[in-house]
TORKOL-788595 format. One record per residue (C-alpha): residue in three letters; x, y, z. Coordinates in steps of 0.2 Angstrom, whole numbers, plus 5000, padded with zeros to 4 digits. Example, Ala and Ser with C-alpha at 12.3 -4.5 7.8 and 13.67 -1.06 7.14 Angstrom:
<rs>
ALA506249785039/SER506849955036/
</rs>
This chain:
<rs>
UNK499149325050/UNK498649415035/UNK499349345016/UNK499449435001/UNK499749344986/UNK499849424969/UNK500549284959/UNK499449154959/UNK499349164938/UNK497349104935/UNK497148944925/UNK495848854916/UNK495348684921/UNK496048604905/UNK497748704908/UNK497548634928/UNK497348454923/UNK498948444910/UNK500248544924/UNK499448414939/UNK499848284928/UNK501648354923/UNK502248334940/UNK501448184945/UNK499948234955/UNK498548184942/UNK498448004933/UNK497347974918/UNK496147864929/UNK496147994943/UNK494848114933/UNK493647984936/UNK493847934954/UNK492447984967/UNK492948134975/UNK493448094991/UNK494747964986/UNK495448084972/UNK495948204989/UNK496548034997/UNK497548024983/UNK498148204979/UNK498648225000/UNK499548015000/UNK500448094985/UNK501248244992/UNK501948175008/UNK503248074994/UNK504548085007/UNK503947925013/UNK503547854995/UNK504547675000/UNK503347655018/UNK501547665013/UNK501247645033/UNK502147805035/UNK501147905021/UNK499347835031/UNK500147875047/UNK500348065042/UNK498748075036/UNK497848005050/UNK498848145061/UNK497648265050/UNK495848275058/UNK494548335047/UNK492948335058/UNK492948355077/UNK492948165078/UNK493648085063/UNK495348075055/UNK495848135035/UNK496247965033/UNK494647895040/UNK493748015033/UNK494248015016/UNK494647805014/UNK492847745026/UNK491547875027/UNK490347905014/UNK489948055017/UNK490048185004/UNK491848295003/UNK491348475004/UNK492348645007/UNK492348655025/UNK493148445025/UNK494448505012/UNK495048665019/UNK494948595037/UNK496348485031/UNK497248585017/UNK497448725033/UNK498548575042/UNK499148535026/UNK499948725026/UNK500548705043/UNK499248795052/UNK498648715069/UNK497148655077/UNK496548765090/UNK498048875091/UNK497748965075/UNK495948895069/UNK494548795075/UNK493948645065/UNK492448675055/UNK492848855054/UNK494248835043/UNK493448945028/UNK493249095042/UNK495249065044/UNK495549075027/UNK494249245023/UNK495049315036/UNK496949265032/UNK496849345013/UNK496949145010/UNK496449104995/UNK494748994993/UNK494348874978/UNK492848964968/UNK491448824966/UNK489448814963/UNK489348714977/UNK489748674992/UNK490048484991/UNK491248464981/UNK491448364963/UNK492948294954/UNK493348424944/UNK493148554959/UNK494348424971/UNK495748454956/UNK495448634955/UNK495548664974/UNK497248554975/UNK497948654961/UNK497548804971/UNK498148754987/UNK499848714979/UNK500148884976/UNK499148954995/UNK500449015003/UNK500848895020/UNK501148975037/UNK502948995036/UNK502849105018/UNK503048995004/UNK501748894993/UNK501348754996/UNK502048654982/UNK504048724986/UNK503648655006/UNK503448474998/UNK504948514987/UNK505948564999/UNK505548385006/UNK505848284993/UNK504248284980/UNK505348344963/UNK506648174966/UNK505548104957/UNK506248204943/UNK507948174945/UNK508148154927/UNK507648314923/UNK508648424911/UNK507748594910/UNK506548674920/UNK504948644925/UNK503548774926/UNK502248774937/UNK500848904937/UNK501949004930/UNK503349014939/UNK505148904938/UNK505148734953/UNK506648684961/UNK506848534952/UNK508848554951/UNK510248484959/UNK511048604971/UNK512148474981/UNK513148474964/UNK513348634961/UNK514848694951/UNK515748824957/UNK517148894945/UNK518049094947/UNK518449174929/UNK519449334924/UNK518349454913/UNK519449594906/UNK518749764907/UNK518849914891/UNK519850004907/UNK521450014914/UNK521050124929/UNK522550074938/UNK523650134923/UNK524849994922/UNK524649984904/UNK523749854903/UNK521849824903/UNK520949784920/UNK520349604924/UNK519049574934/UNK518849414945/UNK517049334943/UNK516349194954/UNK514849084946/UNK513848954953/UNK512748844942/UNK511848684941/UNK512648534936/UNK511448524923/UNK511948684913/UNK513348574906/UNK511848504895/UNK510848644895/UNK510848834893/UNK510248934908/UNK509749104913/UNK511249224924/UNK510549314940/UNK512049434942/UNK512549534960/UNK513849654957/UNK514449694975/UNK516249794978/UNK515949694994/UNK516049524990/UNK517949494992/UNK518049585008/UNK518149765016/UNK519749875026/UNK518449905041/UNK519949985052/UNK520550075036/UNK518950165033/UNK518750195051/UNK520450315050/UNK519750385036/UNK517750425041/UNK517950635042/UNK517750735056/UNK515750815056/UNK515850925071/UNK516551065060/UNK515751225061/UNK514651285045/UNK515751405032/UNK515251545022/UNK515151515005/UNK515851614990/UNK514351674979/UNK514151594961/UNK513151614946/UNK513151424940/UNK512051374928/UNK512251204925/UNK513251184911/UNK514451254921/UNK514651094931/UNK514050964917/UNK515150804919/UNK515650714900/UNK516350564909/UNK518150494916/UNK518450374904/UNK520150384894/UNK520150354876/UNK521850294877/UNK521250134882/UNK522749974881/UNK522249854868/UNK521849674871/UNK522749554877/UNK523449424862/UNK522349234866/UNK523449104865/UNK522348964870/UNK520448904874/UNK519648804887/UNK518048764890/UNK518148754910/UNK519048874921/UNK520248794930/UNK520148884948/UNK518648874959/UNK518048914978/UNK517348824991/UNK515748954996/UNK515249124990/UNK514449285000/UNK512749204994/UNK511049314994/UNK509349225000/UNK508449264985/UNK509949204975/UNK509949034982/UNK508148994980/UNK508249034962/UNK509748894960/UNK508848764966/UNK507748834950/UNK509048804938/UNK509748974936/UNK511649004937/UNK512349154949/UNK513949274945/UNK514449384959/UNK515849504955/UNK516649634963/UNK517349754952/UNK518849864950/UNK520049894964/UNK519349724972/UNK520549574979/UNK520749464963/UNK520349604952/UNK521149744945/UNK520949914947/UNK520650044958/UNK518950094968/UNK518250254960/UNK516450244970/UNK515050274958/UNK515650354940/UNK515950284923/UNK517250174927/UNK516550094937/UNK514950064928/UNK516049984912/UNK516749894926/UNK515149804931/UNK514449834912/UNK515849694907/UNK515349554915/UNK513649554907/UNK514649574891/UNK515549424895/UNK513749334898/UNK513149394882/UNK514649334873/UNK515349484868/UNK516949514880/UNK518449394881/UNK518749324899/UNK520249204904/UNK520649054916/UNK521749154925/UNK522449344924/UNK524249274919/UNK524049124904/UNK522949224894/UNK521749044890/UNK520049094884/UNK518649034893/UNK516749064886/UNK515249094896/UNK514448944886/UNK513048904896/UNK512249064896/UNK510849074888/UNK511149274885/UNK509549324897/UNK510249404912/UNK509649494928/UNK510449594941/UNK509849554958/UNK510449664976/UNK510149784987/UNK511149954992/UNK512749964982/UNK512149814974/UNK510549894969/UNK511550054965/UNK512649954951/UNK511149884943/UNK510350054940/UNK512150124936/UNK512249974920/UNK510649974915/UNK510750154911/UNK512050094897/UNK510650024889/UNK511849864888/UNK511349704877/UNK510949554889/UNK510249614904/UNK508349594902/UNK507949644920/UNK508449714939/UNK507949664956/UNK508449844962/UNK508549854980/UNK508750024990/UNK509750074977/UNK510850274975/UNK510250334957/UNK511250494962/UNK512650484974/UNK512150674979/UNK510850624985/UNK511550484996/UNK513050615003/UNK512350785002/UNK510750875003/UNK510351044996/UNK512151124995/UNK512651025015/UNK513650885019/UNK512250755025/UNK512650575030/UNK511750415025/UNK510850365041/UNK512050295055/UNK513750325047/UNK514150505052/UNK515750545044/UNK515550425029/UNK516050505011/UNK516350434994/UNK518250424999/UNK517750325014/UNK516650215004/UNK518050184991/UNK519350145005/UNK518349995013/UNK518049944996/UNK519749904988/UNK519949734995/UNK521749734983/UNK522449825000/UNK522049625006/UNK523449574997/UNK525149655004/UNK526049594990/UNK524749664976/UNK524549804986/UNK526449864983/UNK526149874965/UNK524850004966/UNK524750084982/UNK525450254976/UNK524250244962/UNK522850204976/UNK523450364985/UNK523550474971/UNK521550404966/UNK520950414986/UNK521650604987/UNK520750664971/UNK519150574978/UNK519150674995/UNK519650834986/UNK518250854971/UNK516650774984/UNK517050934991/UNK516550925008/UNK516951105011/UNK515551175000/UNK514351035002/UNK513851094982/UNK513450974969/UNK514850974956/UNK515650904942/UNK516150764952/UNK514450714958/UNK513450764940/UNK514850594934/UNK513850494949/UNK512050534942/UNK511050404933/UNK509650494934/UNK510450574916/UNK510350434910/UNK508750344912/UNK508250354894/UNK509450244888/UNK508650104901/UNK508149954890/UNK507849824905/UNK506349804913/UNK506349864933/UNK505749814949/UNK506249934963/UNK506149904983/UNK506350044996/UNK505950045012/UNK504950205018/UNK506150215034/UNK507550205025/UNK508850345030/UNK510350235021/UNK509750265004/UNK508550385008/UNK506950364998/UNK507050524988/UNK508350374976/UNK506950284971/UNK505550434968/UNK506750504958/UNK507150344948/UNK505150284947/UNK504650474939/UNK506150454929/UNK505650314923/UNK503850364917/UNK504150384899/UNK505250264896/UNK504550114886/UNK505149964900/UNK503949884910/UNK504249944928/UNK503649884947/UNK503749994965/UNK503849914980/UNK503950024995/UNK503949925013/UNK504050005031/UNK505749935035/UNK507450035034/UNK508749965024/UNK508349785022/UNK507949655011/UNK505849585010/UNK505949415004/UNK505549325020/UNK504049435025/UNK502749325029/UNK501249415024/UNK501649485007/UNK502449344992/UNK503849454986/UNK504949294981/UNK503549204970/UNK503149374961/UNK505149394956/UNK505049204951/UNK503549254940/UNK504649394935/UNK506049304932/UNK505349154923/UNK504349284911/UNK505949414906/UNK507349264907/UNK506449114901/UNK505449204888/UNK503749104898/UNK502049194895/UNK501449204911/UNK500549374914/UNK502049434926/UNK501649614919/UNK500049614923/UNK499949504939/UNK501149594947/UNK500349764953/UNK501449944947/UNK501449984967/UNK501349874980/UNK501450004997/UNK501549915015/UNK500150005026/UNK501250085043/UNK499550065052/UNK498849885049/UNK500249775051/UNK500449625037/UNK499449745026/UNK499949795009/UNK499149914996/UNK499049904978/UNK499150074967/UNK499450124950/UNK500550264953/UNK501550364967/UNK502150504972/UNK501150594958/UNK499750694965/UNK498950814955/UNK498350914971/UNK499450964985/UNK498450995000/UNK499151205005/UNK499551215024/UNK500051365030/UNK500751425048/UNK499751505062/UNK498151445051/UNK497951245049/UNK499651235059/UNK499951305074/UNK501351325086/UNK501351225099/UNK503051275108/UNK503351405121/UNK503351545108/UNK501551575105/UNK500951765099/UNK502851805096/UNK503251845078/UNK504651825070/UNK504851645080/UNK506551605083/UNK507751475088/UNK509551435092/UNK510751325085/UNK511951305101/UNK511851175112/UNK512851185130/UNK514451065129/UNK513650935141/UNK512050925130/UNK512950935113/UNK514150805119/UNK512650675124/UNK511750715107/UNK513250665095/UNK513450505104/UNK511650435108/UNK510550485092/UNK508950415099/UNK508950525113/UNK509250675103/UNK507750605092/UNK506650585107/UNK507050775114/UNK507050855097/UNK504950795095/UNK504750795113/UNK503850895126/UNK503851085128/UNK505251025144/UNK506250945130/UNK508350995132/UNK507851035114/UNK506451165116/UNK507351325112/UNK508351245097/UNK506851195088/UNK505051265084/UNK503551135083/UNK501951165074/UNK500551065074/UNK498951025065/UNK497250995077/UNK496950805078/UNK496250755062/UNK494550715061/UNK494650565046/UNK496250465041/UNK497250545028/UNK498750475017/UNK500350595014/UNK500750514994/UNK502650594991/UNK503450754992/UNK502950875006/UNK503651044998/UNK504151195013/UNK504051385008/UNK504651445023/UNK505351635025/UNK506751635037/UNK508351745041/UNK510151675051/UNK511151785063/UNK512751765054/UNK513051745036/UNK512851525035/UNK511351445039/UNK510551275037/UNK508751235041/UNK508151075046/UNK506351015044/UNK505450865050/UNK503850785049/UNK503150705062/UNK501650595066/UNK501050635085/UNK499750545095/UNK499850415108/UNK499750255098/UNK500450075096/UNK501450075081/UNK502349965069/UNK504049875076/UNK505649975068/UNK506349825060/UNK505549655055/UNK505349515070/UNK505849355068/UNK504249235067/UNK505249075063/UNK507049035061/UNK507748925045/UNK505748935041/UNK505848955022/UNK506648815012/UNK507448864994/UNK507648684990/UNK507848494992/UNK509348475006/UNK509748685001/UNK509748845011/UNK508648915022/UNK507949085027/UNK507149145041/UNK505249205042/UNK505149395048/UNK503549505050/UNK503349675057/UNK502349665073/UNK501649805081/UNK502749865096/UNK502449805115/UNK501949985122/UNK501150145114/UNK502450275108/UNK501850475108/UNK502750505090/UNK503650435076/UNK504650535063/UNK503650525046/UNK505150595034/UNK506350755035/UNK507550875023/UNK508850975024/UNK509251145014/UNK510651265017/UNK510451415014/UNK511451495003/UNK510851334992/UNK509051404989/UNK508951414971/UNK509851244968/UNK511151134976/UNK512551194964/UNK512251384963/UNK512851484980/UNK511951634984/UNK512351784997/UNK511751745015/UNK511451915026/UNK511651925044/UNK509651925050/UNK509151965033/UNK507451865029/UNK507451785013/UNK506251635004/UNK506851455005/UNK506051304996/UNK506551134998/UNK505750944996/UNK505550835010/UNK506050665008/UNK504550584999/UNK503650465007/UNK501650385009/UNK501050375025/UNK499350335035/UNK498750455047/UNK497450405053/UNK495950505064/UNK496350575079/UNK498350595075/UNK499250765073/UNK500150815060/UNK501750915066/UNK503150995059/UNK504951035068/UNK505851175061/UNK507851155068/UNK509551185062/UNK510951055065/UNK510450855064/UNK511550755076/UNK511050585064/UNK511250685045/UNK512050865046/UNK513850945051/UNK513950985068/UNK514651135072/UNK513551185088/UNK513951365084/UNK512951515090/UNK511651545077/UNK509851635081/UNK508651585067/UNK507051685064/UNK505551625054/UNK504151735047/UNK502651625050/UNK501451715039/UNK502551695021/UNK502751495025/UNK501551395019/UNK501851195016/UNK501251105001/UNK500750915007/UNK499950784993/UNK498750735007/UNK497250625002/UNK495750555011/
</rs>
């Protein structure tokens, strides 16, 4: 186990002594007690669960050992020995769960700790004095615990904080917010928040259903808003979306040449300014009278419940319960999600129900909100915060789109996200609108719906593949300076969903806009990180959280590292950075020189490759993506060897670190007059390498409370047996798009002609001994169209160079 905690906030003695005392770990006449009876103490108190049988309490410690031959009770109560490191952490390592033998060997307990990243009390001594006993408890309460949370949520999550069960607002500790709050009376109440819209044109404007979960105790008390906009919490039309995925074995098309500029396809928004006025109030309540019996909760959501915040999940336009219709990514449908913030702030009318037209009030806001999820979720956080909207003080921005091109398309083609081949915005907005859930709803709008899902499918345009008016309307990027929240991004460096390019744009974006912002880039695809064990993502967002909702100086802006990047070497390793993807030097490759081809084509200039693929082969490719993988970086042998060309560097003699954007110049020429080019980067070499996805270490592991949710602990491991490559990051370019994605130039039949494109950014270790390779191909059986056609590609090897930000 390796543990990476970042915020453990550092604390003065003074400061140490006053939060022990808060929650009930320190009493006045404990600064004076020896210091082996203080730890007696400190340890009886924290097994609390057994507060009314003091037999019990004795019986778990004695289960502790802290010398070969003598018991933490024994010890601790008898001997008269002095306490010193090696006694304390030999317990506090049981204390964290951590077992004898198994995972470390008493008297070697600091060794443990060194080499866990576990932190370790700083004293002038060895033996240990009362003050030192304090300070080493205090930091232990925050150490994280085998199982991936401090130490101080495990013994809440058993019971320590009932001894607060008067409480009425939070309690900080070290900075961060303690699950003091009653979750086993939560309330749970369903609101109708009406929209500046009326995107289903029925003349009225659109309401939107809402479904909060607070604590009991925000009836007394005002309490920060963690808000998950997600089209997919009242349901998705699977089967519908199915009819509707598009067809992607479709032969490439010429495209008609254009002169665009880019105001020529500038968007200026959907919304109408005809806009229905409000509906008259004619009553007020303080309570919503409908409620629910259990919500489409997120993990890090719950734990920050038990912490006395209060959840809103909404879904948005065209929703079940809402009104509406489904417009995937513009305008419309950031107002939509814009409005329930509104509604938090106290500056948007919502009502009991979408027929009485009785007022209810977010009253127990306190006007600090947050946006918290990951995809879709993540996208509609970046989407409202570009409105610069009063309220939201921060996103938790997850694998989040902050262009929808760039989630669809790819240089002027039609490029899936990873694993839904066929998927479009249309798509999307299909098994999205939940109002087709109910039939009798549904009647009332489905021509409208009809009318809306046919304009969708024609302006994405999946004919041309170009970046148009429709898809400008679906860039945040435009936007970013109107950002007034505070970011944390999370991406995962294998994430061919949301493809990382989202977030590189978004973090460069972002560079000169006054807001405190955080990267976190992990090794997973499209997943969420807040039950990794080695890294303490969910303490840094409650530091986060507590600071920008709670308004608590706590050096979360500085605790918290700008980049936080997972090593894909080391596994549970993680690097801190100031910056990324912004290398001042690009390290100049160029083919035939520091490349070199390793295929069958060696000495032949141009090189050349096909596009077609026999019927039998084709046919096995589209429907087993991992074997096409395999055989595309595979052996010169490979069914893939004449539809690809492969260079490769010489086995590096130091590890190196790719930091962003490879960029490809490569000089190449098509048989016919369309072309795409495919590229991917490759890491070769016989190695043992990270697991694709995290593995489960522990189920129901994490705790989020007293008697509350739980979470299981995950960790990347490294894989059983040695694999000979693994893709590093890849892009897409067609041809006729090698200016931009929205201007179409002339395409000549074995014509040769300079194309530049970006790869997917990305930072990656290499480390000695490992190849550097690069495929050059044409149709992507994952991403691309398919239209298996017969296409001979030529390259000119001595006008392609690629630019890599490669560092030692």
């Amino acid at each position: 186990m390796k543990n990476h905690q970042f915020a453990i906030k550092p604390t003065s003695i003074k400061d140490e002594i006053n939060e022990l005392k808060m929650i009930h770990f320190l009493e006045p006449n404990d600064l004076n007690q020896q210091p082996r009876k203080l730890m007696l103490k400190l340890i009886s108190r924290a097994f609390l669960e057994h507060q009314n049988a003091a037999s019990n309490i004795k019986e778990n410690i004695a289960s502790l050992l802290a010398t070969e031959d003598t018991n933490a009770l024994e010890y601790l109560s008898k001997s008269n020995r002095p306490l010193n490191k090696i006694i304390f952490y030999n317990i506090a390592l049981q204390l964290l769960r951590f077992k004898l033998t198994f995972d470390f060997k008493i008297n070697q307990s600091q060794t443990f700790m060194k080499k866990s990243r576990l932190p370790i009390v700083n004293t002038s001594s060895d033996i240990l004095s009362n003050q030192d006993v304090i300070k080493a408890w205090y930091l232990l309460l925050n150490t994280h615990t085998k199982f991936g949370q401090t130490y101080i949520d495990t013994i809440a999550a058993h019971g320590y904080y009932q001894q607060f069960n008067d409480l009425k607002k939070p309690l900080i500790f070290n900075g961060k917010t303690q699950p003091v709050f009653d979750t086993n009376q939560l309330i749970r109440e369903v609101v109708y928040i009406e929209a500046p819209l009326d995107t289903d044109h029925d003349g009225k404007r659109d309401l939107l259903k809402a479904d909060i979960v607070r604590p009991k105790e925000s009836n007394q008390i005002k309490v920060p808003v963690l808000y998950t906009a997600s089209p997919y919490n009242q349901g998705v039309n699977d089967q519908l979306s199915d009819q509707l995925t598009h067809q992607v074995n479709v032969k490439l098309k010429h495209k008609t040449p254009n002169h665009y500029q880019y105001q020529d396809i500038e968007s200026h928004g959907n919304q109408s300014k005809n806009i229905p006025k409000p509906r008259k109030i004619k009553g007020e309540s303080k309570y919503p009278t409908q409620s629910f019996s259990r919500e489409m909760g997120y993990t890090l959501n719950n734990y920050f419940l038990s912490r006395g915040f209060a959840i809103v999940y909404a879904a948005g336009i065209g929703t079940k319960d809402s009104e509406g219709l489904r417009t995937t990514g513009d305008d419309l449908e950031t107002i939509s999600a814009k409005s329930i913030i509104e509604w938090l702030d106290n500056r948007r009318i919502a009502f009991t129900n979408k027929t009485d037209h009785i007022q209810v009030k977010a009253w127990w806001s306190n006007q600090h909100i947050a946006m918290t999820g990951r995809s879709y979720l993540g996208t509609l956080q970046t989407a409202v915060a570009t409105t610069g909207v009063d309220g939201l003080k921060t996103c938790l921005s997850e694998a989040a789109i902050s262009s929808w091109y760039d989630y669809y398309r790819d240089n002027g083609l039609v490029v899936a996200p990873g694993g839904f081949q066929g998927e479009d915005c249309d798509v999307l907005a299909d098994e999205t609108f939940s109002r087709f859930q109910k039939a009798g709803d549904y009647q009332h709008v489905k021509d409208q719906w009809k009318k809306q899902l046919d304009s969708i499918t024609k302006h994405q345009d999946r004919l041309t593949g170009n970046y148009n008016q429709f898809w400008d309307a679906r860039n945040y990027l435009k936007d970013v300076s109107h950002i007034k929240a505070d970011i944390v991004m999370v991406h995962g460096l294998n994430d061919w969903n949301v493809k990382p390019r989202n977030v590189e744009h978004l973090w460069n974006a972002l560079r000169n806009v006054p807001v405190q912002k955080k990267l976190f880039l992990h090794q997973g695809p499209h997943i969420y990180i807040n039950n990794f064990q080695s890294l303490d993502f969910t303490d840094m967002m409650n530091l986060w959280l507590t600071n920008k909702l709670l308004d608590v100086d706590n050096d979360a802006n500085q605790l918290i590292p700008d980049v936080t990047i997972q090593d894909n070497v080391k596994p549970q390793t993680w690097h801190t950075y100031q910056d990324w993807s912004n290398a001042k030097n690009a390290l100049s490759l160029q083919i035939d020189n520091q490349f070199k081809l390793s295929d069958h084509q060696n000495g032949i200039k141009p090189m050349q490759f096909n596009d077609y693929l026999v019927p039998d082969i084709f046919n096995k490719y589209t429907k087993h993506y991992n074997k096409w993988y395999k055989d595309l970086m595979g052996n010169n042998d490979s069914p893939m060897s004449n539809n690809r060309l492969v260079f490769k560097t010489n086995p590096l003699k130091h590890d190196h670190y790719i930091d962003g954007k490879v960029h490809i110049k490569i000089n190449a020429a098509s048989s016919q007059n369309v072309g795409l080019l495919s590229f991917m980067l490759v890491d070769y070499g016989e190695a043992t390498r990270l697991t694709h996805t995290p593995q489960l270490l522990s189920r129901n592991a994490i705790e989020a409370g007293y008697l509350w949710k739980r979470d299981d602990l995950k960790e990347f491991k490294l894989q059983k047996h040695p694999t000979p490559f693994k893709k590093i990051t890849e892009g897409h370019i067609n041809m006729q798009n090698r200016h931009n994605s929205y201007q179409v130039d002339e395409l000549k039949p074995h014509q040769f002609y300079n194309v530049e494109l970006d790869l997917q950014p990305t930072f990656y270790h290499l480390p000695a001994g490992r190849q550097l390779g690069l495929i050059v191909y044409a149709s992507d059986m994952a991403m691309t169209i398919r239209g298996n056609q017969k296409i001979q590609y030529s390259i000119d090897p001595t006008k392609t160079i690629i630019h890599i930000p490669l560092w030692k």
